[in-house]
C-alpha positions in Angstrom: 73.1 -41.2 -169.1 69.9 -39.5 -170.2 71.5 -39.0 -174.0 72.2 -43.3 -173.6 68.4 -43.5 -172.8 67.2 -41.1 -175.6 69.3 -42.8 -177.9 67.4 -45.8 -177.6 63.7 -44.4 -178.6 62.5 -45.0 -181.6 61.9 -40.9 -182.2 64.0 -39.4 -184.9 64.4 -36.1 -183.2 65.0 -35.9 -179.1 63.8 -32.1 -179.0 60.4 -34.3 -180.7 59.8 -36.5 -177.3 57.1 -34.3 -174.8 59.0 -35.9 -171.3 55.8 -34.4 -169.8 52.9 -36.7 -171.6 51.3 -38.7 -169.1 51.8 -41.9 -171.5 56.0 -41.4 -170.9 55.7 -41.3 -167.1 56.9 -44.1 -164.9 55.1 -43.7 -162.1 52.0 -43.1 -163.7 52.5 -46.9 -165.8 53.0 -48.1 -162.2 50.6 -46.6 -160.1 47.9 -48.1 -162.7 49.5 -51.5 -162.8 49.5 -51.6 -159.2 46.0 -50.9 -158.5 44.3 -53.1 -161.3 46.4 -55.9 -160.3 45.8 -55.0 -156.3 41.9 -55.0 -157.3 42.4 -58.3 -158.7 43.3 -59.3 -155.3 40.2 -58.1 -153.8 37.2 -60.3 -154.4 39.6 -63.3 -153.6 41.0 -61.9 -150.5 37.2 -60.3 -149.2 36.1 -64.6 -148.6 38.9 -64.4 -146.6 38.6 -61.2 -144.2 41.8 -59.7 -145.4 42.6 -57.0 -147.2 45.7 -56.8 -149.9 47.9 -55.2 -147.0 46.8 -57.3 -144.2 47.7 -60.2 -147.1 51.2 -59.2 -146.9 51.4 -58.9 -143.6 50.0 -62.9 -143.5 52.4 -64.0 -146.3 55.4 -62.8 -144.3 54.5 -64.5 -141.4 53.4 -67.5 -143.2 57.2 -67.8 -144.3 57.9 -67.4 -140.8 57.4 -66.4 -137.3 57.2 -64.9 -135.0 58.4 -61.8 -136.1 59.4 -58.8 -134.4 57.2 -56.0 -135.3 60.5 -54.0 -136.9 60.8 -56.5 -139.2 58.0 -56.9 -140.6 57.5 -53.2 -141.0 60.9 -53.7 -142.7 60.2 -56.6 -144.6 56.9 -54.6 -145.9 58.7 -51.7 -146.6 56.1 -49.9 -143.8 56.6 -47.3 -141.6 55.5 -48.1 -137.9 52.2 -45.7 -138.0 50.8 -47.5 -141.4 51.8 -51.2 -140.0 50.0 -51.0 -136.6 46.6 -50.3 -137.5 46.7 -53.5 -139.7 48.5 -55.5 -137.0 45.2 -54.5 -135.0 43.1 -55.5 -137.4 44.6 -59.3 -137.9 44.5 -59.2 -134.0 40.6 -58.5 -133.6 40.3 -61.2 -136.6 42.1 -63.8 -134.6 44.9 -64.2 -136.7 47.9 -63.0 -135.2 48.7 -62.1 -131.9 51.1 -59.1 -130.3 53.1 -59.7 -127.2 56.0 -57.6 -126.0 59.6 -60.0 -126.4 60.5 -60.8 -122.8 63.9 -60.3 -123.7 63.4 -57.0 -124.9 60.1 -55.2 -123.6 60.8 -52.4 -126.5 60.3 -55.0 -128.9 56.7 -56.3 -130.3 56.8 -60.3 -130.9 54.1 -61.0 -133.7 52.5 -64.6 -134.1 50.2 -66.4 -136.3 47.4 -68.1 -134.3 46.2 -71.4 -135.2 43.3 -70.1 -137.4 46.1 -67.7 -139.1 48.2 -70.8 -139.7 45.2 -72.4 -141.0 43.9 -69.7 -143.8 46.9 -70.1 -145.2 45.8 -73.4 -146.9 42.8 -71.3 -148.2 45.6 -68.3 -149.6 47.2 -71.1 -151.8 44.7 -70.8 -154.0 45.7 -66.5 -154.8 48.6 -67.2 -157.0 47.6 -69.7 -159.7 44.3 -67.8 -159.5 46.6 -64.2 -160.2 48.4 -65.6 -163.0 45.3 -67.4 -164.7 43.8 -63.9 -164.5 46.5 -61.9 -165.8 47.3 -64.5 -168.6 51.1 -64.0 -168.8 53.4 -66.9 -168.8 55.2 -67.4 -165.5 58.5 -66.5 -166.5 57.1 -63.1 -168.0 56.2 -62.2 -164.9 59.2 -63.3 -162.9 61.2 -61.2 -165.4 58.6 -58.1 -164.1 59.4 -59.0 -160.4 62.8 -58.7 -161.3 62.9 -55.6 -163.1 60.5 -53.9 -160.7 62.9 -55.1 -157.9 65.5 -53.3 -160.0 63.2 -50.2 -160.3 62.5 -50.3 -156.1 66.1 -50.8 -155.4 66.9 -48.0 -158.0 64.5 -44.8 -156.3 65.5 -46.0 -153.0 69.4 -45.5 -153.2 
């Protein structure tokens, strides 16, 4: 499989390619990407009150809810510890709220609150203003989604 990948660069000579230079490395292309496009995010998400990850957590439960609090941690691809702190967080801000299910006291019911239903309206406006800011044509960056989908999936089996 790695002689398949090396057989597709564009060096002459394998033995030439340095697999340790910072401009070959994966994670190092993503972990850039993510937070230039994350700190596009921010001064349209600060009018708001939310931050990128409380963002999330809103867009999930704008799709729907309630929602149990395993599942958005699932959904989010959060461990417990990291997701409660931000559930906290959209609590104080009157956004959500957190009830124990009274069909199963182990399990945390989350809600949107009128005024979370409400900034919703107000997030419509993060996407086209994403896209206008990153310049790429729509189906470029569905084609990303995809293969970055592909690339989660991939370091997760």
């Amino acid at each position: 499989m790695y002689a398949d990948r090396m057989a597709t660069t564009d060096v002459s000579d394998p033995a030439d390619i340095d697999l340790l230079a910072l401009d070959r490395q994966v994670c190092f292309a993503l972990a850039v990407a993510a937070r230039s496009v994350i700190a596009l995010y921010r001064p349209l998400l600060e009018p708001m009150g939310l931050t990128h990850p409380q963002y999330l957590v809103m867009l999930v439960l704008w799709e729907r809810d309630p929602r149990s609090g395993r599942e958005l941690a699932s959904l989010l691809r959060l461990d417990p510890g990291t997701l409660s702190p931000l559930l906290k967080r959209l609590e104080s801000a009157g956004l959500i709220t957190r009830r124990r299910d009274a069909a199963d006291e182990r399990s945390l019911a989350v809600t949107l609150t009128p005024a979370g239903r409400a900034l919703r309206e107000r997030a419509l406006r993060i996407p086209p203003a994403i896209i206008d800011r990153l310049g790429m044509p729509l189906d470029q960056l569905d084609e990303l989604r995809t293969v970055l989908n592909g690339v989660i999936a991939a370091a997760q089996d």
